[in-house]
RODO-2510 file (C-alpha; in nm, 4 decimals, decimal comma):
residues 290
     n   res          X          Y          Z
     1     x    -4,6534    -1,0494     0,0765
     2     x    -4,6692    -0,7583    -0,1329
     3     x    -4,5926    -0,4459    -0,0325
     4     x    -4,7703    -0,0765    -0,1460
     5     x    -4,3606     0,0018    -0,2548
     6     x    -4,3957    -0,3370    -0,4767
     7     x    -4,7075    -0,2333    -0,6587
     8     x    -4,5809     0,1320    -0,6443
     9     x    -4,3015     0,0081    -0,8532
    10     x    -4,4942    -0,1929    -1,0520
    11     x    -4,6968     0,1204    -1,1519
    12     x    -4,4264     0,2559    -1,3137
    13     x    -4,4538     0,6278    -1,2233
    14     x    -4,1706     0,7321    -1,4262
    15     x    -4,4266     0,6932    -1,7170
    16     x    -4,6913     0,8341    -1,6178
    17     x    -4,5638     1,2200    -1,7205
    18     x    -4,6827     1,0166    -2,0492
    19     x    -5,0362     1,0186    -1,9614
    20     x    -5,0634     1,3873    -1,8039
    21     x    -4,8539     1,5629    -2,0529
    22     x    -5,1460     1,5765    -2,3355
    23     x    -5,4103     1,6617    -2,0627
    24     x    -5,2028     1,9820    -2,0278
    25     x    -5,1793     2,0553    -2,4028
    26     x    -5,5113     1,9484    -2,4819
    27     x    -5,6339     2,2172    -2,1974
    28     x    -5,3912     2,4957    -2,2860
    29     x    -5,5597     2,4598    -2,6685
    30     x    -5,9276     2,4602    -2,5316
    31     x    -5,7875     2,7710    -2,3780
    32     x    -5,6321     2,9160    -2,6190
    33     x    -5,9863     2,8833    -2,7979
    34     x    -6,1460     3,0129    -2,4401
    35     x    -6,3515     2,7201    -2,3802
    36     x    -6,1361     2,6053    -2,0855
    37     x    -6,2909     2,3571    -1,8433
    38     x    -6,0332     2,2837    -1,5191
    39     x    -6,3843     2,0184    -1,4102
    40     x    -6,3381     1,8208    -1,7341
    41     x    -5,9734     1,9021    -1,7254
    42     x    -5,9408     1,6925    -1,3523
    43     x    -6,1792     1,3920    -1,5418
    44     x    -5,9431     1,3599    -1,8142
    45     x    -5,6342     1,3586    -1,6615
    46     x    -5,7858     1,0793    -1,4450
    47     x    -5,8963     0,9130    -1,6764
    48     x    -5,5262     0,9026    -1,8412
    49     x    -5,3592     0,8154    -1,5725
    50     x    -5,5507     0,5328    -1,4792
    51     x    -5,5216     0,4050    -1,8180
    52     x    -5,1254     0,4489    -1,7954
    53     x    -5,0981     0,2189    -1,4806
    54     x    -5,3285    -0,0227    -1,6439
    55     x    -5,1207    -0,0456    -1,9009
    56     x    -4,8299    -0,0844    -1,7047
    57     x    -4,9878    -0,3531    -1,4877
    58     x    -5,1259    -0,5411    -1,8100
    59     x    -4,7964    -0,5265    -1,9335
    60     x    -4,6421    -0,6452    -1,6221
    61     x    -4,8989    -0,9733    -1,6265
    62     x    -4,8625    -1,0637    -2,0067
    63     x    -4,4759    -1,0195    -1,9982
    64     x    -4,4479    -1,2190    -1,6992
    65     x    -4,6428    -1,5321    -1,8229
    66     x    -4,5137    -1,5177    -2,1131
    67     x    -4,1622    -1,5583    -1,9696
    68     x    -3,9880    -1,2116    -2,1396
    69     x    -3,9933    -1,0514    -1,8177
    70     x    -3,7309    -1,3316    -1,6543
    71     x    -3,3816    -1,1207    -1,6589
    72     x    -3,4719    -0,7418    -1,7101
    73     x    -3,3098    -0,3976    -1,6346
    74     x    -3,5234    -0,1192    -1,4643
    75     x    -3,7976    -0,1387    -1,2116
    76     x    -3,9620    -0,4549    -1,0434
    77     x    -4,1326    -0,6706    -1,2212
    78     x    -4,4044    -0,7643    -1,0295
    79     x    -4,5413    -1,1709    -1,2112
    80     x    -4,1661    -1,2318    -1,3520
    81     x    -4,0411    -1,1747    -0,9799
    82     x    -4,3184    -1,3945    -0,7901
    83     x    -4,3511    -1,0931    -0,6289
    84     x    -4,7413    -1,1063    -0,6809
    85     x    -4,9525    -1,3834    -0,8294
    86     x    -5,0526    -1,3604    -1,2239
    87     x    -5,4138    -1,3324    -1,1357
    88     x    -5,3488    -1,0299    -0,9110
    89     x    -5,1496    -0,8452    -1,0929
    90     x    -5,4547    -0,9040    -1,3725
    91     x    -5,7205    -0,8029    -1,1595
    92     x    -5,4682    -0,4345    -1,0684
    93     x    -5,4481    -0,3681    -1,4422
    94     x    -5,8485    -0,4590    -1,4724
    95     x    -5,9270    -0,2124    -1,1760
    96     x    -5,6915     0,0809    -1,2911
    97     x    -5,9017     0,0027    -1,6538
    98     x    -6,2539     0,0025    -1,4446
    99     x    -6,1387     0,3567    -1,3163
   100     x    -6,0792     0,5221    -1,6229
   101     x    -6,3826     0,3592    -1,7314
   102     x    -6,5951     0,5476    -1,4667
   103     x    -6,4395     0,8574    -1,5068
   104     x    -6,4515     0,8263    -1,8438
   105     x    -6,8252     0,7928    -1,8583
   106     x    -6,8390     1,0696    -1,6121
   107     x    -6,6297     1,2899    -1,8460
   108     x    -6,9043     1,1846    -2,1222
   109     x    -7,1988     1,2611    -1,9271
   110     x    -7,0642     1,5933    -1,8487
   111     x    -6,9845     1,6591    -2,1840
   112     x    -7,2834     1,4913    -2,3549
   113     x    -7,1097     1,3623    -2,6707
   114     x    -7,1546     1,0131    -2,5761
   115     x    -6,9952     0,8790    -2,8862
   116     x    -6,6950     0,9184    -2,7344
   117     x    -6,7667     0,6084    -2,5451
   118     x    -6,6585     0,3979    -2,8298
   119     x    -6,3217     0,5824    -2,8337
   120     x    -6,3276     0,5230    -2,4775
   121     x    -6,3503     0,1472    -2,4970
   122     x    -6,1238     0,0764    -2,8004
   123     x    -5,8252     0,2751    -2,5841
   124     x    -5,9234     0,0311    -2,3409
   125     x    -5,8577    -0,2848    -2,6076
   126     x    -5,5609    -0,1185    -2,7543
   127     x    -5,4093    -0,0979    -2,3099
   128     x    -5,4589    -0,4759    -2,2954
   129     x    -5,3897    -0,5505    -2,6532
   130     x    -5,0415    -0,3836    -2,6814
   131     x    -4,8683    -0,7301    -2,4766
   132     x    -5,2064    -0,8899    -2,3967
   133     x    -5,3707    -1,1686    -2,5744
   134     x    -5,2822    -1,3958    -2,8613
   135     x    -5,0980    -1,1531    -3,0933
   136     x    -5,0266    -0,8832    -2,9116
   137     x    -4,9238    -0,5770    -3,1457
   138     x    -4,6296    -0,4667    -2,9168
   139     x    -4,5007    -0,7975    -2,9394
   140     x    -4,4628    -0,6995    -3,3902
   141     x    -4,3008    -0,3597    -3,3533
   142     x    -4,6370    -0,1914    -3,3246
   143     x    -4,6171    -0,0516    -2,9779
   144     x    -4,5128     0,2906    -3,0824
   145     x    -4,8229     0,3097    -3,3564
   146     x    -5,0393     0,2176    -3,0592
   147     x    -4,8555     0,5108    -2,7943
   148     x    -4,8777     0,8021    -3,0566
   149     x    -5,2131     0,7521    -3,1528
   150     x    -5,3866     0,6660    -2,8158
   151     x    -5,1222     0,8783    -2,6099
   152     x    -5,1123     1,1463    -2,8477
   153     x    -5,3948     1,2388    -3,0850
   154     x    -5,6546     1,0477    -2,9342
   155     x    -5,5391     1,1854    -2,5389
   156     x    -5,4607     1,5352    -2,7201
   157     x    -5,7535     1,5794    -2,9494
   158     x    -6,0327     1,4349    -2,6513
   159     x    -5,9248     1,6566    -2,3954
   160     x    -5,9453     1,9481    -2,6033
   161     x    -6,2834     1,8451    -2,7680
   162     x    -6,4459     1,7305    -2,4181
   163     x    -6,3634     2,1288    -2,3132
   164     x    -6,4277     2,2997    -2,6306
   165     x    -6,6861     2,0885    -2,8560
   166     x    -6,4210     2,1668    -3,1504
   167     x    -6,0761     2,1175    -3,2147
   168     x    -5,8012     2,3984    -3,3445
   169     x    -5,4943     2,3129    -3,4983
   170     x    -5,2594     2,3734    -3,2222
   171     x    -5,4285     2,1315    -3,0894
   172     x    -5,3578     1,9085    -3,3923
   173     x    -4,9868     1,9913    -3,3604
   174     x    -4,9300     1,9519    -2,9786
   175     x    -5,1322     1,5990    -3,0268
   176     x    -4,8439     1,5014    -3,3075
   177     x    -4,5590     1,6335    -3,0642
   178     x    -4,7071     1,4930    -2,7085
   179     x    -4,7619     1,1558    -2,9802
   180     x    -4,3661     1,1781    -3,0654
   181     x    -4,2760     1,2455    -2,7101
   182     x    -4,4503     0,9278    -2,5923
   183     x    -4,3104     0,7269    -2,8769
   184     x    -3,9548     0,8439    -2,7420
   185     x    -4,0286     0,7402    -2,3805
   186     x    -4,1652     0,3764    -2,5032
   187     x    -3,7900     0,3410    -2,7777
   188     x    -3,5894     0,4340    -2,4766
   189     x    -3,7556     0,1623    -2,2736
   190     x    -3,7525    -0,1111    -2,5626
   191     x    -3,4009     0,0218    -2,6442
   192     x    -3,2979    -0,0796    -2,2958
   193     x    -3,4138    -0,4595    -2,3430
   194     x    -3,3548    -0,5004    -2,6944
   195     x    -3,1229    -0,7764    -2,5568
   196     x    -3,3215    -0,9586    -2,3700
   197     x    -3,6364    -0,9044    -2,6103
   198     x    -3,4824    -1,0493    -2,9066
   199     x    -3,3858    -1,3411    -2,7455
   200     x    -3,7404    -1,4230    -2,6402
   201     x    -3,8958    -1,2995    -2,9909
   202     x    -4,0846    -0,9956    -2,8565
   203     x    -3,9819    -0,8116    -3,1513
   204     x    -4,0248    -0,4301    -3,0768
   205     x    -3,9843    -0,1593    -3,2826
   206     x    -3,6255    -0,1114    -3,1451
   207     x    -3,5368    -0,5088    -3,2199
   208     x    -3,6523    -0,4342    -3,5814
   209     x    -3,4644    -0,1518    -3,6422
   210     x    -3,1550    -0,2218    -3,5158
   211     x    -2,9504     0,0035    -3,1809
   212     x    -2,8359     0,1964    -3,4374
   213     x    -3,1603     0,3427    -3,6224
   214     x    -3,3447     0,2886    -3,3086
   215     x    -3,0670     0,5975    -3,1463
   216     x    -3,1145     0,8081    -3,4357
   217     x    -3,4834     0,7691    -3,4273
   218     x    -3,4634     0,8281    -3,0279
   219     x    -3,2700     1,1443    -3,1257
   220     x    -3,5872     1,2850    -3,3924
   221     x    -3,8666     1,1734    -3,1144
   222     x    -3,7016     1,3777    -2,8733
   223     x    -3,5651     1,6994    -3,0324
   224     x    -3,8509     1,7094    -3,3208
   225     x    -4,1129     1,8000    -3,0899
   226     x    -3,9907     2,0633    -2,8886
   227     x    -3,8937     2,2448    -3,2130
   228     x    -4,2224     2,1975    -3,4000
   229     x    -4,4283     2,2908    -3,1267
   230     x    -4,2312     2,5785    -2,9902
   231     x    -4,2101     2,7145    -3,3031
   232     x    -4,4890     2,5809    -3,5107
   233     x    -4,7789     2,6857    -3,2249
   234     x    -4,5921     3,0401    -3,2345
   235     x    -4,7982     3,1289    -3,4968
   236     x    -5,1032     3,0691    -3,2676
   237     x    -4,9536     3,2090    -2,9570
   238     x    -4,5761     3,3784    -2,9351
   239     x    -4,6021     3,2214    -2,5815
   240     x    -4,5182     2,9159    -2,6672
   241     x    -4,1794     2,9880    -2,7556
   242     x    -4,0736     2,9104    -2,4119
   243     x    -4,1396     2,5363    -2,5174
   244     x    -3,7530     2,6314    -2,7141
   245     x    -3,6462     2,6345    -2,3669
   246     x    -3,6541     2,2435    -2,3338
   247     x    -3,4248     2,2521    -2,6690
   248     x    -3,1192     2,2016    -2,4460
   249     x    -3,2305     1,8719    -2,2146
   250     x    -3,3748     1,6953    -2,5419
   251     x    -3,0226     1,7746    -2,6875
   252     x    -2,8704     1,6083    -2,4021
   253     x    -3,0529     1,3250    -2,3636
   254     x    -3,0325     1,2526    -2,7909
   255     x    -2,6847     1,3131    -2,7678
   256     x    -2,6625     1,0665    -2,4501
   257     x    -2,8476     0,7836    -2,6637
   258     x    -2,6802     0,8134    -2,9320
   259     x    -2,3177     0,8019    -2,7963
   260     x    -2,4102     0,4486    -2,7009
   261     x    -2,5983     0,3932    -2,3319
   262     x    -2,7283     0,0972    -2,2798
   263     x    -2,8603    -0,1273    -1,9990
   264     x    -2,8871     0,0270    -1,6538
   265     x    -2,7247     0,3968    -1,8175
   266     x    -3,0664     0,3853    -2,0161
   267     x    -3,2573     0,4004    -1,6907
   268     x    -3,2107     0,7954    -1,5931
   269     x    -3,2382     0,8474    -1,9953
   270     x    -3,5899     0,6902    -1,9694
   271     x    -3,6765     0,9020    -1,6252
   272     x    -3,5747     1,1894    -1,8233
   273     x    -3,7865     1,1413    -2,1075
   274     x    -4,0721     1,1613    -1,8946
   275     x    -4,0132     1,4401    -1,7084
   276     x    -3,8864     1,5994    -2,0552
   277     x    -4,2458     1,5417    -2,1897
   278     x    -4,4413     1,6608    -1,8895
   279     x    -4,2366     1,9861    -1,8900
   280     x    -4,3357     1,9936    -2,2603
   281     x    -4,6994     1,9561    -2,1658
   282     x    -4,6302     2,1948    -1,8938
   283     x    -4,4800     2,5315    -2,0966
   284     x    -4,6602     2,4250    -2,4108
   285     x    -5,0096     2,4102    -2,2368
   286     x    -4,9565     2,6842    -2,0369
   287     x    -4,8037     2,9257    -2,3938
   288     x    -5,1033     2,8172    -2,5972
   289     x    -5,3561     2,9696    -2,2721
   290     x    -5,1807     3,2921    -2,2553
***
C-alpha cells in the first residue's frame, strides 16, 4: 500500500523552491512598481506549485513505463518501484494539473485578463509533454528550453503582470535569472543520471553535452544569476545587492560540480540548488519591494 511518505517522496519537494522562487520575484517587481497584490500573490504561487508536483508525478509515470526509471539515484520512484500502480500515479499528476487549473482560472477571474488562459493551458501541455507522450521534448535535450521559459519568464513575467497589468524590466531580468536558476536545478538532476539515461536513450541536455560541458554549464546557471540580478536590478533598487550575498553558496556548489561529484554526492548538490534559488527569490523579491 502506499504510504503519504511514498507519494511525499514522489512529490519531490526538493524542487519545488523551483516553482515558488519566481512567485517571489515576480511580486517583489509588482512592488517595486507599487501594484503589489499578496491575494493574487497566494493564487500564483498555488498555482506553481501545483504545477511543479504535476510535473514531478507526470514525470514519475512516463519514466516508469517507459522503463528509464529501473536503476536510479535520488528519491523514490514511485511506477519504476511498483510502489504505486501507473494509472495512479497518472491520475496524482492529472489532479495536481486540475489544481493549478482552478486556481489558475481563479487568478484570471480576479485579474480579468482572461487571455492568460491560453498561457495557462499550454504550461499545462508543456508539464505533461516534457517526458509524456510520443516524443517527449525532455527525452531530445529540450527539458531545460521547456524549465526556463515556463519556470522562468512565463512564472516571472505572469505573476508580475496578474499584480500590476504591466511588466518592468526587473521583472524581465529576475524572469532570465529565476529561468537560469531552474535550468541549474533540472542539469544537476540530469547530470546525476546521465549514466543511466544514456543507456536507455533519454538523451538530456546533460547526455548531449557531455559531464564535462554539462559542469561548466552547471557552474554559469548557478553563479550567472546571482551576479546579474544582484547587480543588474541595482540600478532599479540598491536593495537588491544583498542578492551578492548568495555569491558564496553558488561558488561552492559550481566549484563542487565541477571538481567531479557524481551519483549519490550529486544529491545534496541538487537540494542545494533549490534552496539556493528560493533564497534568490527570497532577497531578490524582497530588494526589488524596498
Amino acid at each position: 500500500m502506499t504510504t503519504a511518505s511514498d507519494w511525499l517522496q514522489g512529490a519531490r519537494p526538493r524542487t519545488l523552491p523551483a516553482a515558488a522562487a519566481p512567485v517571489l520575484v515576480g511580486t517583489g517587481a509588482a512592488a517595486q512598481l507599487g501594484e503589489a497584490h499578496l491575494g493574487r500573490a497566494a493564487l500564483a504561487l498555488g498555482v506553481a506549485l501545483a504545477l511543479q508536483v504535476g510535473v514531478n508525478y507526470a514525470n514519475d509515470y512516463s519514466d516508469g513505463i517507459r522503463g528509464t526509471d529501473v536503476d536510479r539515484v535520488g528519491p523514490l520512484r514511485l511506477t519504476a518501484s511498483g510502489t504505486a500502480s501507473p494509472g495512479t500515479v497518472k491520475a496524482a499528476a492529472f489532479a495536481a494539473f486540475g489544481v493549478a487549473a482552478l486556481l489558475g482560472l481563479a487568478l484570471v477571474a480576479a485579474t480579468g485578463q482572461w487571455w492568460l488562459l491560453a498561457v495557462g493551458a499550454v504550461a499545462i501541455l508543456a508539464a505533461w509533454g516534457y517526458t509524456g507522450g510520443k516524443r517527449p521534448y525532455g527525452y531530445r535535450g529540450l527539458g531545460e528550453v521547456g524549465v526556463f521559459v515556463f519556470f522562468g519568464l512565463v512564472a516571472v513575467l505572469g505573476t508580475t503582470y496578474t499584480q500590476a497589468d504591466e511588466l518592468s524590466w526587473p521583472a524581465w531580468v529576475g524572469a532570465v535569472c529565476v529561468g537560469m536558476l531552474a535550468c541549474a536545478l533540472l542539469m544537476a538532476n540530469n547530470l546525476r543520471d546521465v549514466p543511466t539515461d544514456a543507456l536507455v536513450g533519454k538523451r538530456t541536455l546533460a547526455v548531449r553535452l557531455g559531464e564535462r560541458w554539462s559542469r561548466r554549464a552547471y557552474a554559469v546557471l548557478v553563479i550567472g544569476p546571482v551576479l546579474l540580478g544582484g547587480i543588474g536590478c541595482a540600478f532599479a533598487s540598491p536593495w537588491t545587492l544583498i542578492v551578492l550575498l548568495l555569491l558564496a553558496p553558488a561558488v561552492v556548489l559550481a566549484v563542487t560540480v565541477l571538481l567531479g561529484a557524481r551519483g549519490r554526492a550529486l544529491v545534496p548538490v541538487l537540494a542545494g540548488t533549490g534552496l539556493l534559488e528560493l533564497a534568490f527569490g527570497v532577497l531578490l523579491g524582497l530588494g526589488l519591494a524596498l
